[in-house]
N, C-alpha and C positions, 0 to 999 in steps of 0.2 A: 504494500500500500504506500500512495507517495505520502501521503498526508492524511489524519484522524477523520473519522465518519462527519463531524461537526465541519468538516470544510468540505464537503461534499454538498453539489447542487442536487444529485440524480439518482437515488435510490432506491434499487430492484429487491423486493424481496421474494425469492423461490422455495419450489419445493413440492413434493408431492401432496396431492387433498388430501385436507383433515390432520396437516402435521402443525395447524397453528399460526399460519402466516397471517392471517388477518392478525390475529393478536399480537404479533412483534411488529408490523407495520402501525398499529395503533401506538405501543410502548415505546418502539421509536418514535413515532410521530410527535407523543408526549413529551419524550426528554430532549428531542427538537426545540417543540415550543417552549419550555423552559429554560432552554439555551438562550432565550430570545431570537430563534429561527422562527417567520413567518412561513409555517408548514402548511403543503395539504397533502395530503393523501389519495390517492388517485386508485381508484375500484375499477376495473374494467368489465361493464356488462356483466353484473352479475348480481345476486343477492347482498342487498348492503349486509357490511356487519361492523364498521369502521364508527360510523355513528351511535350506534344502540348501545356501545360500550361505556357512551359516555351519558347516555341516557337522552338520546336524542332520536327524533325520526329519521328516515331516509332523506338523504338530503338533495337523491336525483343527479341533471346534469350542471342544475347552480348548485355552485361550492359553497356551505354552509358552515359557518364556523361551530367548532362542536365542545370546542375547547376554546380560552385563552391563546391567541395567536395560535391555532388550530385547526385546518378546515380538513372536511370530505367532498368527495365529489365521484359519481357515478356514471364514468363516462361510459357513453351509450352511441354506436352508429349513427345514426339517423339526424340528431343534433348536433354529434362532430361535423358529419360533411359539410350541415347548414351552415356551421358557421365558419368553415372553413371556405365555402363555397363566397359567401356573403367578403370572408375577409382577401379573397383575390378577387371577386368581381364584382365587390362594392356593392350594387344596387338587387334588392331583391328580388325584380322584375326579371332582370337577366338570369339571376340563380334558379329561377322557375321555368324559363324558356332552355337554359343550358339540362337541368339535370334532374329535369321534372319530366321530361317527356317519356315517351313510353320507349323510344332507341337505347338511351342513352341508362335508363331502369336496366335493361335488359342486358346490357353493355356492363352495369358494375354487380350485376347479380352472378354473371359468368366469368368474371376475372377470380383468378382462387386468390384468398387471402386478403380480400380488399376491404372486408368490415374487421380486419385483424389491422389493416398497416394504417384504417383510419382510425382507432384503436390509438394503436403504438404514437401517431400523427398529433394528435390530442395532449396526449404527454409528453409528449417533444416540445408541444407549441407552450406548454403550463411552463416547461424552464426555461425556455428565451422570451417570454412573456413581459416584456416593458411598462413603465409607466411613463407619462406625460415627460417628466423630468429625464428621463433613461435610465431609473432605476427598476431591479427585477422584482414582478408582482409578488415571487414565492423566492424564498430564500430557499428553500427544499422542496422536492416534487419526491415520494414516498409512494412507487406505484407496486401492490400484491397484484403481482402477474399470477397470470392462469396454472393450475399446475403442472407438473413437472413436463409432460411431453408434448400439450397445447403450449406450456410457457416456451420453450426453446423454439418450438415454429414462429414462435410469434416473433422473440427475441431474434432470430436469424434471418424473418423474414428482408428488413434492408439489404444485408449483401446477397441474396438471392436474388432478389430486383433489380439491383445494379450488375448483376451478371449478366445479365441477359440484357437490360436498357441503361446503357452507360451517359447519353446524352438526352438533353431537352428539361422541360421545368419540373417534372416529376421526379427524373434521376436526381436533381440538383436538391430538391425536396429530401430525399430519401437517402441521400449521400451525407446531407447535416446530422438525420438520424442516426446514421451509422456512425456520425463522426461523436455524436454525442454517445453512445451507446462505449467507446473504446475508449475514449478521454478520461488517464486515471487523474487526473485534476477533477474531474465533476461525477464523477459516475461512479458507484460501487453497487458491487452484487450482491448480495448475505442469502445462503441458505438456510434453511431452516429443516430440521429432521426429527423424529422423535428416535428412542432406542429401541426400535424394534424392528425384526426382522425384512421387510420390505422397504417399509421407509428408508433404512440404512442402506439396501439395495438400488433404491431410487436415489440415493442422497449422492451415491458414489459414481453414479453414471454419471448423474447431472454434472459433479462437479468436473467430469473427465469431458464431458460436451464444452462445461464453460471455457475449460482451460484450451481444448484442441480447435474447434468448430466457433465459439461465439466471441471468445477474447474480448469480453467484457470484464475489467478490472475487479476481482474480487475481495469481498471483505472479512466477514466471516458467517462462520457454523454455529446456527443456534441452535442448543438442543435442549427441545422442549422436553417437559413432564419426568425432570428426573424426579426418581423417589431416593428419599436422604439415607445418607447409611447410617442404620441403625444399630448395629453392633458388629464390637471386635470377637476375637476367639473365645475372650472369658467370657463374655455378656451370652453369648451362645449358645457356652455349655450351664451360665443358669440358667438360661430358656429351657434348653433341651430337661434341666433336669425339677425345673416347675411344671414343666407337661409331666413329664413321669410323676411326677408326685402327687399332680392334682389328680382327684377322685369324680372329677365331673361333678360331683353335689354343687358347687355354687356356678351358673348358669354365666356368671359374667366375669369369671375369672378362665373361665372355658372361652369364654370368646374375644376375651383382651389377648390371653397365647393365640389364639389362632390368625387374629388378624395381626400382632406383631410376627408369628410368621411365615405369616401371606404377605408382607412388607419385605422383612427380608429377603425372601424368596423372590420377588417380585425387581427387587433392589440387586441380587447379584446376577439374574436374568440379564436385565439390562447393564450391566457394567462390561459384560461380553461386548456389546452391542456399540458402549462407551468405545470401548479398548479398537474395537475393529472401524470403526468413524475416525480418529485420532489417527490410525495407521493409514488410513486410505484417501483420507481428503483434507491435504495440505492448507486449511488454514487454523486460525486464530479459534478455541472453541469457546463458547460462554456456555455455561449449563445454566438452564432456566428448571428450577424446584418447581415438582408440583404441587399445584395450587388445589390444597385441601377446605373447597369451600362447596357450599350449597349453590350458591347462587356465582356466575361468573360475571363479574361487571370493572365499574372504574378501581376499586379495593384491590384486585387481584393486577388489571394494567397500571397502577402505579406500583405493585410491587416488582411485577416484572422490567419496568422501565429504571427501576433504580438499580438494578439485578443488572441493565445492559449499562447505565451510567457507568459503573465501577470499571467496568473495563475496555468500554469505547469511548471516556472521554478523558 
């Protein structure tokens, strides 16, 4: 890495579903705004979950601040192109005559990838986004890409495009993407993985795509939902020898052993799983505790945000 997560404009976070990405996109996004980064967070087409965390509704394709110096935003096809459309040819009438017609429907329905690169176009356009004065709208653009084998088509989709169309306003469009996607001045990638057997399989290709195929500057490995270790050899063999002793007559002493060694058990499952992420995917790791709560909300992404402060900032 040339320089700390906090001097970063452009942050990818990946990973296979269901390993958490929203939620470390949130917890950064949090100790962002804390930083005093004007952050948002950028959803691509999908079920918001960036805002509910903070106790907010969906906040759609307007960026809704969700936090202090915090925003979301849901970007979505349909209103990217408009306003992308609207922002090179100006006038609405034109945008309706150009890309409203039934030719030209037909025309972006049969290009492959083109509600992906208007997508990817979106969050490009949120980090070079100026104000009046020429200052940038977002200090940080914090986009949870699709997971692990839709995020990589999407993330590679620029140098495929320019493979094949090297010249004209499109390429020139799609070549700034790329350029931002590579740039270790603005851009870091963070994976995110739990300790378990697929995940860790997903987590090790991705990172072998990042490094070979997307050459997107990496940051680091988050890994979610460790369970704490709870005992050394001595602690062990009291457990092991309060089971023997207990007589099952007291009902909740029978079940405080069982789930302390459903815990254990659980805890050196995973350290396998540790051991073999560390060996296999060359970056920086944070282990993110699991979060032993009923309910998951702001409580839980401020603890995990202070969990990522300690070692990326």
């Amino acid at each position: 890495m040339s320089s700390g997560f906090l001097d970063k404009r452009f942050i990818i976070v990946a990973g296979k579903g269901g390993v958490g990405k929203s939620t470390m996109c949130a917890a950064l996004g949090l100790l962002a705004a804390r930083a005093g980064k004007r952050t948002i967070i950028a959803e691509l087409n999908t079920r918001e979950k960036a805002p509910h965390f903070f106790g907010k509704p969906d906040s759609g394709y307007d960026a809704q601040e969700i936090w202090e110096n915090l925003y979301s935003i849901n970007i979505q096809p349909e209103p990217a192109l408009h306003e992308y459309g609207l922002m090179k040819l100006k006038f609405e009438r034109v945008f309706k005559l150009v890309f409203e017609n039934e030719a030209m429907q037909r025309l972006l329905r049969m290009v492959p990838g083109m509600n992906e690169l208007i997508l990817l176009g979106k969050a490009f356009n949120l980090e070079r986004e100026r104000t009046r004065r020429g200052d940038p709208v977002w200090d940080m653009v914090i986009v949870d890409a699709p997971a692990t084998g839709h995020g990589v088509s999407l993330l590679r989709l620029p140098q495929v495009i320019l493979e094949v169309s090297k010249t004209g306003p499109m390429a020139d469009e799609v070549r700034a993407m790329r350029d931002l996607l590579m740039d270790p001045a603005r851009t870091m990638l963070n994976l995110v993985s739990l300790p378990e057997e697929m995940p860790v399989k997903e987590t090790i290709m991705l990172s072998e795509q990042v490094e070979k195929i997307l050459r997107i500057p990496k940051g680091y490995l988050m890994i979610n939902g460790v369970f704490p270790e709870l005992a050394g050899d001595e602690e062990r063999q009291w457990l092991a020898a309060l089971e023997a002793a207990s007589d099952g007559t007291d009902p909740r002493t029978a079940r405080a052993i069982d789930c302390l060694g459903a815990m254990i058990a659980r805890r050196d499952l995973q350290q396998g799983y540790l051991d073999e992420l560390r060996a296999r995917v060359a970056l920086p790791d944070i282990e993110i505790p699991f979060i032993f709560q009923r309910e998951f909300g702001l409580d839980a992404i401020d603890a995990i945000s202070r969990q990522l402060a300690a070692v990326m900032t």
